[in-house]
C-alpha positions in Angstrom: 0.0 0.0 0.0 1.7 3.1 -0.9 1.6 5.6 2.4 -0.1 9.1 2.0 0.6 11.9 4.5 -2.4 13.3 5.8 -3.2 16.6 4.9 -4.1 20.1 5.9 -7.0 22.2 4.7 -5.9 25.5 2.9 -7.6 28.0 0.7 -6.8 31.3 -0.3 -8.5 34.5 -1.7 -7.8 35.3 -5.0 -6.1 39.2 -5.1 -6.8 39.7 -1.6 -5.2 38.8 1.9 -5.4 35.3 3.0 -8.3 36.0 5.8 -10.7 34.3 7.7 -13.9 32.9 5.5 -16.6 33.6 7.5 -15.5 36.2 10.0 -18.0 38.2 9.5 -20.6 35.9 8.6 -19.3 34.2 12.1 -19.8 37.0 14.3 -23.6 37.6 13.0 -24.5 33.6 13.3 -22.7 33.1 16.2 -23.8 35.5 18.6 -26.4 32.8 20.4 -23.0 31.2 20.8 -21.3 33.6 22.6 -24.5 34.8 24.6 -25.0 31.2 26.1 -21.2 31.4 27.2 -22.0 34.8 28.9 -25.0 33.5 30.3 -23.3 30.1 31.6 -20.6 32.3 32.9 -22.6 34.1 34.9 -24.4 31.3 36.4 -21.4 29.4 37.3 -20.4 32.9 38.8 -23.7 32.7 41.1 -23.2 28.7 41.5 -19.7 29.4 43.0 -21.0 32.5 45.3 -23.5 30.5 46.7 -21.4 27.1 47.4 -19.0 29.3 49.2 -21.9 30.8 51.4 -23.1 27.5 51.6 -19.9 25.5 52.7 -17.7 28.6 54.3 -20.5 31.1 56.1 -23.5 29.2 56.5 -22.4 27.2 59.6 -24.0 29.0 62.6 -26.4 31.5 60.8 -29.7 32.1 61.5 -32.9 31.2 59.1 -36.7 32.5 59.5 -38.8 30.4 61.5 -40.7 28.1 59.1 -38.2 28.6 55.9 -37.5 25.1 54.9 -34.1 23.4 55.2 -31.9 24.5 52.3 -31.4 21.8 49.6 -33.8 19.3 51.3 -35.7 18.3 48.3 -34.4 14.9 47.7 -33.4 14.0 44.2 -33.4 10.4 42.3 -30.4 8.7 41.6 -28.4 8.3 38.5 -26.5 5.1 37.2 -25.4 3.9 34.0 -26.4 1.3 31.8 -25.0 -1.5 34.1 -26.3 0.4 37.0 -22.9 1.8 38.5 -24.2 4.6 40.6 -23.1 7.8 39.5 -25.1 10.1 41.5 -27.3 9.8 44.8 -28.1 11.9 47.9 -25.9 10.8 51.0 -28.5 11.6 54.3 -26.7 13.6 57.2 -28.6 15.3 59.9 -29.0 19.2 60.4 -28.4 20.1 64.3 -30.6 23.2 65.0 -32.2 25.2 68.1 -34.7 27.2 69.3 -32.7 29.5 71.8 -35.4 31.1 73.4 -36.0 27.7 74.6 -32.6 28.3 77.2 -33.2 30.6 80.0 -29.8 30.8 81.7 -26.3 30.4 80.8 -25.6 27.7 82.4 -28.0 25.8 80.2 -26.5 27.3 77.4 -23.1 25.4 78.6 -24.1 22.6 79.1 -25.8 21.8 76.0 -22.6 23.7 73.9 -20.5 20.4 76.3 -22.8 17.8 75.3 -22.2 19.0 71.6 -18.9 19.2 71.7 -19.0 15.8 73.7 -21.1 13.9 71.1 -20.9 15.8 67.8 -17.1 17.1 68.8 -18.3 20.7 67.6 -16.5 23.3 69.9 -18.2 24.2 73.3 -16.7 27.6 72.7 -18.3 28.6 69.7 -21.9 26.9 70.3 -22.2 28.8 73.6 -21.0 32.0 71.6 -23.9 32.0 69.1 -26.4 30.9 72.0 -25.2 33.8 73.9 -25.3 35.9 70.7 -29.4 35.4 69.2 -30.9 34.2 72.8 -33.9 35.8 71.1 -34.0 34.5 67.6 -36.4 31.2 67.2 -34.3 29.0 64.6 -30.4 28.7 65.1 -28.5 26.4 62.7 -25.5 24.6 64.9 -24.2 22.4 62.0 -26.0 22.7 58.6 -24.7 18.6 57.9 -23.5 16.1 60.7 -22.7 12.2 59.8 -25.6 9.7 60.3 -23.7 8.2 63.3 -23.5 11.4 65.2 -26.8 12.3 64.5 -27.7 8.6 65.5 -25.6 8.8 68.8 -27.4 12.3 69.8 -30.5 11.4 69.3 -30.1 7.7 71.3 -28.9 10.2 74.3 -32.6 13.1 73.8 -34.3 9.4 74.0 -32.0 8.0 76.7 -33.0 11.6 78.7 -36.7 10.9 77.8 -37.3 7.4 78.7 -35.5 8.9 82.5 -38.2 12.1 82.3 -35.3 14.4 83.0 -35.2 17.5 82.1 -32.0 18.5 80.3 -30.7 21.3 77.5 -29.6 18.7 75.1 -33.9 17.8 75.0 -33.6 21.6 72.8 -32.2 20.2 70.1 -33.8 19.6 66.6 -32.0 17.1 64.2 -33.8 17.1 60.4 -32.1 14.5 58.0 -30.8 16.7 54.8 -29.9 15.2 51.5 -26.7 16.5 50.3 -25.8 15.7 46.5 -23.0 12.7 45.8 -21.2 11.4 42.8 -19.3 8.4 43.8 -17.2 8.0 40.9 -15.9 11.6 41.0 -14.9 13.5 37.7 -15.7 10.5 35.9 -18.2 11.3 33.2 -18.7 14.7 35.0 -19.8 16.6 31.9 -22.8 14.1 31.3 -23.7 13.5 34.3 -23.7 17.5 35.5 -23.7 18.8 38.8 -26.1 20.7 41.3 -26.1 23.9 43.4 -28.0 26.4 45.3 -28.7 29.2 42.3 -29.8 32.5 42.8 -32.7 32.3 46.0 -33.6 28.9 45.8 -34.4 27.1 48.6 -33.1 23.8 47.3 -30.9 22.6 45.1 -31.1 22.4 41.2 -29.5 20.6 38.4 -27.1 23.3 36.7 -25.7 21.0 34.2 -25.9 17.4 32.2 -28.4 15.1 32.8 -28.8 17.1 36.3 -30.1 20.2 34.5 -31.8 18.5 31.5 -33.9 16.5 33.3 -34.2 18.5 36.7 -37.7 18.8 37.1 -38.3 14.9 36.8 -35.4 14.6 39.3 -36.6 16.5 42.1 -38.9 15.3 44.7 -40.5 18.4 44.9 -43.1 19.5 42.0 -41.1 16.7 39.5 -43.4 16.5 36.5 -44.6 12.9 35.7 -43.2 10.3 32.9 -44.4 11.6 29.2 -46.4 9.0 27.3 -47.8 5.9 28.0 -45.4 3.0 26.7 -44.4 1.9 30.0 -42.7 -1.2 31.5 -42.6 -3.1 35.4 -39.6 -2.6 37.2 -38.7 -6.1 36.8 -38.0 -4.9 33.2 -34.6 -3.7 34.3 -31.6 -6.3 34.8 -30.8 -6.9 38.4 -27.6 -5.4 38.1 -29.2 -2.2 36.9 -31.4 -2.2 40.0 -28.5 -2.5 42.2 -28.8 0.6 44.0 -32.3 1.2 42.9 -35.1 2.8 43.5 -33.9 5.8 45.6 -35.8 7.1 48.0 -37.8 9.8 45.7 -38.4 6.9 43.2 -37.2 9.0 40.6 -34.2 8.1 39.0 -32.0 7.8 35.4 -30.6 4.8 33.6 -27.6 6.4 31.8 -26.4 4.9 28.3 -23.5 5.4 29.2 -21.3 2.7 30.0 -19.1 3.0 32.9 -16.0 1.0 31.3 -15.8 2.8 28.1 -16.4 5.9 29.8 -13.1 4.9 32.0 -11.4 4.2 28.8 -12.4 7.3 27.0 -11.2 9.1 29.6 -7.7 7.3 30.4 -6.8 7.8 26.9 -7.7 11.3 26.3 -5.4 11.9 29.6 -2.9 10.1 27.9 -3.3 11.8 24.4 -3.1 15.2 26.2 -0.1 14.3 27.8 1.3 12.7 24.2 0.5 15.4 22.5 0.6 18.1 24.9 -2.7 19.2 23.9 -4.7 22.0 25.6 -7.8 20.3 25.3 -9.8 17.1 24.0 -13.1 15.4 23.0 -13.7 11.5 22.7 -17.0 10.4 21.7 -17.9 6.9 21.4 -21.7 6.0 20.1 -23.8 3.2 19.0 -24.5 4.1 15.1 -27.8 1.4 15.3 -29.5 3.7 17.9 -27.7 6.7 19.1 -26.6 5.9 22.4 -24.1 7.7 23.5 -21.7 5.3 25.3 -18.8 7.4 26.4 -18.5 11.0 26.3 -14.9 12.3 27.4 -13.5 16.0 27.8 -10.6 17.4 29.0 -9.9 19.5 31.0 -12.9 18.0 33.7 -14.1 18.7 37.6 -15.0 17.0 40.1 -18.9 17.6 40.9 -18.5 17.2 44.6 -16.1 19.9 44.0 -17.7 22.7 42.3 -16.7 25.3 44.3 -12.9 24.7 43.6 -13.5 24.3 39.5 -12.6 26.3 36.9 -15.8 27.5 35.5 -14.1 26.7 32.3 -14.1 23.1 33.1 -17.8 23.5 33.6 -18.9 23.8 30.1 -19.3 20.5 28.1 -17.0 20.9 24.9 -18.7 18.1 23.5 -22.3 19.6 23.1 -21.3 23.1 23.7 -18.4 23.9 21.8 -17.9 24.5 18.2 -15.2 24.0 15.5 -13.8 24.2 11.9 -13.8 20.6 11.2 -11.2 20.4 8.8 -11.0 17.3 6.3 -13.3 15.1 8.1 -16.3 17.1 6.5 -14.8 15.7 3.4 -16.8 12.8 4.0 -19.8 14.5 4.0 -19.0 16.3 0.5 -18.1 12.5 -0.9 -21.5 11.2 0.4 -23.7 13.5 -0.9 -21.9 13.3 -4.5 -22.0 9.3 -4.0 -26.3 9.7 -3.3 -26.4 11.9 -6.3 -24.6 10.5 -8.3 -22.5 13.5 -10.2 -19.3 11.3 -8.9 -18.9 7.5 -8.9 -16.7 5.7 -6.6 -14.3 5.2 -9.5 -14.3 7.6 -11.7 -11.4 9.7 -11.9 -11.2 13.6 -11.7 -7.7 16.0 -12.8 -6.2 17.5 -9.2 -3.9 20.5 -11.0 -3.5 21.3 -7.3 -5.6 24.6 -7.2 -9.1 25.7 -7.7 -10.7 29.1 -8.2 -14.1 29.0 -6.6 -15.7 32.2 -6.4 -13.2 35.0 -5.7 -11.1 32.0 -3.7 -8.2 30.0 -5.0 -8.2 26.4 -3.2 -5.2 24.8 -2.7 -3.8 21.5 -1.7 -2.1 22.2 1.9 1.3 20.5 0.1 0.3 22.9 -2.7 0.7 20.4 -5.2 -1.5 18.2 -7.7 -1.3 14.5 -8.1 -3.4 14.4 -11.9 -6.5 11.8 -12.0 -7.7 10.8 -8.9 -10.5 8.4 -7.9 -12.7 9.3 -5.0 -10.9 7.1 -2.2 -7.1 8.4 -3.7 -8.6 11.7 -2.9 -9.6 11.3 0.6 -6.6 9.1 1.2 -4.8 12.2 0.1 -7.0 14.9 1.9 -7.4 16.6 -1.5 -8.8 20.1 -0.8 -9.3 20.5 -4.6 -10.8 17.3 -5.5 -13.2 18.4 -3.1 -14.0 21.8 -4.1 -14.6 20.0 -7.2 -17.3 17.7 -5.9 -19.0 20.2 -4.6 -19.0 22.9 -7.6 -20.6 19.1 -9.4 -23.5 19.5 -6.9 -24.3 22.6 -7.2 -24.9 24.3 -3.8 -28.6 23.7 -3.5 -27.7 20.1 -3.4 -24.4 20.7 -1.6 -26.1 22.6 1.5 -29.4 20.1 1.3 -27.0 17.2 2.1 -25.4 19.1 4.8 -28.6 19.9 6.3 -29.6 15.9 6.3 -27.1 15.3 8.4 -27.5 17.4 10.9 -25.5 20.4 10.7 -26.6 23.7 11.4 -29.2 22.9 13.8 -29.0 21.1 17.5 -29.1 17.0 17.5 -31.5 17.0 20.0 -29.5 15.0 22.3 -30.8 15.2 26.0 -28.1 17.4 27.8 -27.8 20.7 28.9 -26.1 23.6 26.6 -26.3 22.4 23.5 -26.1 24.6 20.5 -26.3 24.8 16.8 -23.1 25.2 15.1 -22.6 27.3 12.6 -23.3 27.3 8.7 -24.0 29.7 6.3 -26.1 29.2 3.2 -27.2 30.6 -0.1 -29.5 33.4 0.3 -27.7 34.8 3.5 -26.2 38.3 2.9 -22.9 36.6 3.4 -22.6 34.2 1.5 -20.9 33.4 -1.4 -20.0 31.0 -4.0 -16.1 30.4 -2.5 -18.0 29.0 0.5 -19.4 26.3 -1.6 -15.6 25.5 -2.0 -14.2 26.0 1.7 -17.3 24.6 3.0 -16.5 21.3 1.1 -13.7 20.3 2.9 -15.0 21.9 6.5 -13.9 25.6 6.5 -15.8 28.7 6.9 -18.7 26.3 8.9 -18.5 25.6 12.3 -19.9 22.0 13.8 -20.1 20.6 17.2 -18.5 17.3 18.4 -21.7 15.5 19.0 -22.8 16.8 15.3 -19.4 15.3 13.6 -20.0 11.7 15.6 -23.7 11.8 14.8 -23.4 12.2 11.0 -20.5 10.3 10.2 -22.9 7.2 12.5 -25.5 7.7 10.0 -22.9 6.4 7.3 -22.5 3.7 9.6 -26.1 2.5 10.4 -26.8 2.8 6.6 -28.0 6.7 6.1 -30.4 6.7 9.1 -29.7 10.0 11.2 -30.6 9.1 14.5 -31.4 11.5 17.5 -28.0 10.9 20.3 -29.4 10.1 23.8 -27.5 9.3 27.2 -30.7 8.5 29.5 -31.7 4.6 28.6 -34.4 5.2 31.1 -36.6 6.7 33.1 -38.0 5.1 36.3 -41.2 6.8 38.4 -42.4 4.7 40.9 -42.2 1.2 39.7 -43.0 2.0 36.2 -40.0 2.2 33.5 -40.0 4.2 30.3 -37.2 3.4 27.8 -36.5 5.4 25.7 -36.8 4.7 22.1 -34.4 5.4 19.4 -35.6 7.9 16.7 -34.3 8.5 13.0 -34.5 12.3 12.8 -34.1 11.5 8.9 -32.4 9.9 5.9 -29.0 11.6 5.3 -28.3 9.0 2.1 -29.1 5.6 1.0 -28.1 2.3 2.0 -26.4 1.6 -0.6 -24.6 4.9 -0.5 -23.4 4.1 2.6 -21.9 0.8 2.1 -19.7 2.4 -0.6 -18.5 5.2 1.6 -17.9 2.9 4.2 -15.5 0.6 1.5 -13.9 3.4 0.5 -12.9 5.0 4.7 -11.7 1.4 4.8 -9.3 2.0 2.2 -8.4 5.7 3.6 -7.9 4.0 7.2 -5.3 1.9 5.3 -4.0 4.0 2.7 -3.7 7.6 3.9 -4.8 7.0 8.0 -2.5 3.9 9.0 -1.9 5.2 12.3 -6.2 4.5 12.8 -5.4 1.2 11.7 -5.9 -1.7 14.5 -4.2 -5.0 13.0 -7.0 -7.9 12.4 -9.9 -5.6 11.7 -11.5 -3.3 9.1 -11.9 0.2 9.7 -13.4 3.1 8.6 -12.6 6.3 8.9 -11.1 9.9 8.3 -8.6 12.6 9.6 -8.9 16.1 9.8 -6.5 19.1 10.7 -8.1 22.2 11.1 -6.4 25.7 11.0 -8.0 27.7 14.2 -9.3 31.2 12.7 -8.5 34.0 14.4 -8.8 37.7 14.1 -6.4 38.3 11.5 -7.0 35.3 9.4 -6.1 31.4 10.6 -3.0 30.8 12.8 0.2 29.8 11.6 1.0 26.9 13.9 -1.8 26.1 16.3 -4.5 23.2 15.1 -7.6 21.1 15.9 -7.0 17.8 14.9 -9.8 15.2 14.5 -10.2 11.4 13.3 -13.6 10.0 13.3 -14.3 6.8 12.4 -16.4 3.5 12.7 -15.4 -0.6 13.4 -15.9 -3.0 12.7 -16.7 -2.1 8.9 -19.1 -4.5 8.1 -21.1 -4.4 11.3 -20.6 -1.4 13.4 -20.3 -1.5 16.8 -19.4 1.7 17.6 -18.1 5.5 16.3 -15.6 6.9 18.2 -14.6 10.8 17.7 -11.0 11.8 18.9 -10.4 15.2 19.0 -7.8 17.3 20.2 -7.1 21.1 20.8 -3.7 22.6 19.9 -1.2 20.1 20.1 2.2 21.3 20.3 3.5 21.8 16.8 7.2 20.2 17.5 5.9 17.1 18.5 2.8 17.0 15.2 0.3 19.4 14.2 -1.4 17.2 12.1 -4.2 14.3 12.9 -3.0 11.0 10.8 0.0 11.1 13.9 -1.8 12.5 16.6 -5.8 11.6 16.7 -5.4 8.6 14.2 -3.2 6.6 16.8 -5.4 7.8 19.8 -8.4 6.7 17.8 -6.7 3.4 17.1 -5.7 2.6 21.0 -9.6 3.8 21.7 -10.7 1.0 19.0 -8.2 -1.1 20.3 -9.3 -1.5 24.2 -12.8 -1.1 23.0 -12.6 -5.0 20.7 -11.3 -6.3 23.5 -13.8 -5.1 26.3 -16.6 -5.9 24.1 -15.0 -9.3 23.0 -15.1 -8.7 19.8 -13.2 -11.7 17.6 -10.8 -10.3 14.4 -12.8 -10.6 11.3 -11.2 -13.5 9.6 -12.6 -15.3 13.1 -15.6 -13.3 13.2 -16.7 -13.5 9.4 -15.5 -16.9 8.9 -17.7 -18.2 12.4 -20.7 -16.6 10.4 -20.1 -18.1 7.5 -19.7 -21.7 9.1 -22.9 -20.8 10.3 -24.3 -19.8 6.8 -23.5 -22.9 5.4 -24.3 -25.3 8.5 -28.3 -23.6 8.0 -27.9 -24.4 4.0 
């Protein structure tokens, strides 16, 4: 096989200075962009204001008689698809008095010893806040004490009961309070989300991931009920699912996600990062037959039992929330919709001369040189940027922009988290537009796409040209009664037979022009892409995004997996087919082995003994 060195995207204006495509175009249609960032940032300013209150201040103050304890609406729990819990509410108790109850110091003493005796907090400091409001009706003492000390207090105010003795310690009030847990830490913090006191609420919402999305069925208090009626018994669920189920609120979330590819996601992203030494990453991994989202990896993370020490930063989920120039992988996009219409056959051959004028744009090849007759899979082996400018100008740009909208671009997948936005493209008939777009848009410049959007579409090649709706809640579970949810095809992107001869020829970019993708034994399909990062005076010299997205096994897809990664340094490889592609490749990798997944000489040949034995 002859090796091809993977390629960057390049374009440049024709008489004018090499600039940014859709700079201006970007800062009209991305201004929801930008506005949800502002507004995120402010809450997560609001979010961290009120944890510190919470955690730092909060100890010792007073509350209005009646006002209910502060976060005590208990919330359902959250596990994933093998029912590894991933959030619950851990129960502590809430010590609080009434101190016009104690009429002389001396009482006040001796109940600020027992605390110190049984709960270890300070005599000193109790008896100086029951000196302090003697005539305030509600005093908080400790806003969250462990079960055992609350346990081992309360067996003494019963101890003291059962003697009818009259004692200080009789004062005091112990209310269980739920306080939000995630066992497994940072891991799959982004889906998952966190909660917080926001604003003047009196308990605690969902700010982010699953948390926010589906806060109102979450909470105890005023959750809305299960849409539909296609329900099923709780014995529906597998044992192991219902593990650490129901919760006490009966309201809880069966995650697609699956807690071992999650792990592995996320070990290899640290380990690209630290390759690479990227600033920042992605790894999606999916199920192309449904839209299950079964790992969804960024970096940098938090820890949701940490908010208050994040970087608010850390709190935005890349992955749904972030957009991007692709780069080449959008060539796969321009080759499928030219495959569905048929202005370009898999074979038949067009002239690369190495540049292109489109419009008032000259397209180049990032080695700036042409390699003659091509055939569609030469040309993405290659990354050609003109061979797929020239697809395009065969499609014409209704056509172009039609296919682009079938799969998915432009417009939110409708995945259920938090934060999602649209991306970015502009079309024909915008004030902006213009006929070079056609050309930089066909190889993933001048458009902007979101991580989710890029794994999504490139699945629908996978599953056969079905453009399924990406999910991360399997279920929902209300009292007994469990609603699955159901895939959905949001649309046909191309035809099935369309598909099968994209996915042939990825196979032969995977092990023509992506060899580093390649995992030895199996047939993989797939495509790299290094994107320039535009900036205010045009794209930057050095810095790119690199991405490989890709699907395995071929003929049966398990899974997608996205791998991308944010400026990695340039002395070590700017370019995906050595940075992405091998990451992508270990992901694949760990992934046929956790799933048990045979080679496919094994695999195939196991069918076809079975074929045969059925003849």
């Amino acid at each position: 096989m002859t090796s091809i060195k993977p390629e960057l995207a390049a374009s440049y204006a024709v008489g004018e200075q090499h600039a940014l495509p859709a700079e201006a175009d970007q800062k009209r249609e991305l201004w929801r962009f930008w506005f949800l960032i502002f507004v995120f940032a402010t809450l997560i300013t609001f979010v961290v204001l009120a944890l510190f209150t919470h955690q730092a201040l909060q100890l010792g103050g007073t509350r209005p008689v009646g006002l209910p304890h502060q976060g005590e609406s208990p919330r359902g729990s959250i596990v994933d698809r093998n029912g590894a819990l991933l959030a619950a509410d851990r129960y502590f108790y809430e010590i609080s008095v009434n101190p016009t109850h104690l009429k002389t110091d001396a009482e006040r003493r001796v109940l600020a010893d027992e605390l110190e005796r049984l709960a270890g907090i300070p005599a000193v400091q109790t008896l100086e806040w029951l000196q302090q409001y003697t005539d305030r009706y509600f005093l908080r003492l400790a806003p969250a004490v462990e079960l055992e000390v609350g346990h081992r207090i309360l067996a003494e105010q019963q101890k003291l009961a059962q003697e009818r003795r009259a004692h200080p310690l009789l004062y005091l009030n112990l209310t269980p309070a739920p306080q939000r847990y995630y066992p497994e830490g940072p891991l799959a913090a982004h889906v998952v989300g966190f909660t917080a006191m926001v604003g003047n609420a009196i308990w605690r919402r969902g700010v982010a991931g699953v948390e926010g999305y589906y806060e109102s069925f979450l909470r105890q208090r005023d959750g809305v009920g299960l849409t539909g009626n296609a329900t099923a018994s709780w014995e529906s669920l597998p044992e192991q699912v219902r593990r650490y189920l129901p919760s006490v609120t009966g309201r809880d979330l069966v995650l697609t996600i699956d807690r071992g590819v999650q792990w592995i996601a996320e070990e290899e992203l640290r380990r690209a990062l630290e390759l690479y030494q990227a600033k920042a990453g992605t790894i999606l991994v999916m199920d192309p037959s449904t839209g299950e989202v079964l790992a969804m990896a960024n970096a940098p993370a938090f820890d949701p039992n940490r908010i208050a020490e994040a970087d608010p930063a850390a709190l935005l989920n890349p992955a749904v929330s972030t957009q991007y120039e692709p780069g080449s992988v959008f060539k796969i996009i321009t080759a499928a919709a030219a495959l569905d219409t048929g202005v370009v056959t898999p074979t038949q051959k067009l002239t690369d001369t190495g540049a292109i004028a489109v419009g008032q744009r000259l397209i180049l090849n990032s080695d700036r040189a042409g390699y003659g007759p091509v055939d569609m899979s030469e040309a993405l082996a290659r990354s050609l940027n003109v061979i797929s400018a020239q697809w395009a100008l065969l499609l014409g740009e209704r056509r172009f922009y039609q296919y682009v909208d079938r799969f998915g671009f432009g417009r939110v997948t409708e995945i259920d988290l938090a934060g999602e936005i649209y991306g970015a493209v502009r079309k024909p008939g915008h004030e902006k537009w213009s006929l070079s777009d056609l050309g930089t848009n066909s190889f993933g410049q001048g458009l902007a796409v979101t991580p989710i959007q890029m794994a999504n579409a490139t699945a629908a090649i996978a599953n056969g040209g079905k453009l399924m709706r990406p999910y991360v809640v399997k279920a929902r579970i209300l009292d007994g009664q469990v609603q699955y949810t159901e895939p959905t095809v949001l649309g046909v992107a191309i035809q099935p037979e369309t598909a099968k001869t994209l996915t042939d020829i990825l196979v032969s970019v995977v092990e023509r022009g992506n060899q580093a993708a390649g995992v030895a034994g199996y047939r993989i399909a797939g495509k790299s892409g290094t994107a320039q990062i535009p900036g205010e005076q045009g794209y930057e010299e050095d810095d790119t995004i690199v991405t490989f997205v890709g699907f395995a096994p071929a003929d049966d897809p398990r899974f997608v997996i996205l791998v991308k990664l944010e400026r990695p340094d340039p002395s070590i490889s700017r370019w995906a087919g050595y940075t992405a592609a091998p990451t992508f490749a270990q992901v694949a990798r760990r992934l046929f082995q956790y799933y048990n997944i045979p080679p496919d000489e094994i695999r195939l040949g196991a069918n076809q003994s079975v074929e045969q034995s059925g003849m």
